[in-house]
C-alpha positions as CSV (number, residue, x, y, z in Angstrom):
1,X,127.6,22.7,89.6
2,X,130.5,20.6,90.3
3,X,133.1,23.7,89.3
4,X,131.0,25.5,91.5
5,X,131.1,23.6,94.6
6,X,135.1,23.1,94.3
7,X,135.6,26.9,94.5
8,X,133.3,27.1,97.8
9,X,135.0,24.1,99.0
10,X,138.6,25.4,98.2
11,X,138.2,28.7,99.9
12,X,136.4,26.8,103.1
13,X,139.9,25.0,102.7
14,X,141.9,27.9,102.2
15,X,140.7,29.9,105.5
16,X,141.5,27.3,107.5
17,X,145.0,26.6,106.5
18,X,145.6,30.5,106.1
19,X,143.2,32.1,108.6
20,X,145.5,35.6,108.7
21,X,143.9,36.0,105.0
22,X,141.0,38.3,104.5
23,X,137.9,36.6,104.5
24,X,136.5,39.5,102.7
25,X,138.9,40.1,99.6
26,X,139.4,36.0,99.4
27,X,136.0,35.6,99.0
28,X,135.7,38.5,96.4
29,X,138.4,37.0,94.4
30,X,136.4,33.8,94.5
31,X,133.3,35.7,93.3
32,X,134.8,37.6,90.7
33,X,136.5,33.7,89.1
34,X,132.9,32.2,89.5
35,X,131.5,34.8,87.6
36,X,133.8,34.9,84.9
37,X,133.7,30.8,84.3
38,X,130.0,31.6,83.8
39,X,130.7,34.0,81.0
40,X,130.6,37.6,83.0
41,X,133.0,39.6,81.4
42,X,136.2,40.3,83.4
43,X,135.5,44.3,83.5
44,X,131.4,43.2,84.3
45,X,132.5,40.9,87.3
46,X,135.4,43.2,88.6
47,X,132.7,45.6,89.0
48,X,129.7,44.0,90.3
49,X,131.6,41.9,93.1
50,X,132.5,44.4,95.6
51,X,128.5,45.5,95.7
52,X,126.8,44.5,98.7
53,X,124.7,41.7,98.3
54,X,120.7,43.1,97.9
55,X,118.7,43.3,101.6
56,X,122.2,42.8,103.2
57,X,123.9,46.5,102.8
């Protein structure tokens, strides 16, 4: 949880020292590293983060 909570925290951190990034694609990136450090495959996670989230798209 603790892993977890530094990646949310480091992207709330990121945007606001670099808001010209996308929001979008950082957080992507950030979804795609979360899934993999709880075991997702890389192909698995690559694929499955840009879905829209279920009731939302």
């Amino acid at each position: 949880m603790s892993a977890l909570g530094g990646t949310l925290m480091s992207l709330v951190a990121l945007r606001l020292v670099r808001p010209d990034l996308d929001g979008d694609e950082a957080a992507s990136d950030l979804a795609e590293m979360v899934l993999r450090m709880l075991v997702v495959s890389p192909d698995d996670a690559r694929e499955v983060t840009p879905r829209p989230l279920p009731g939302l798209g």
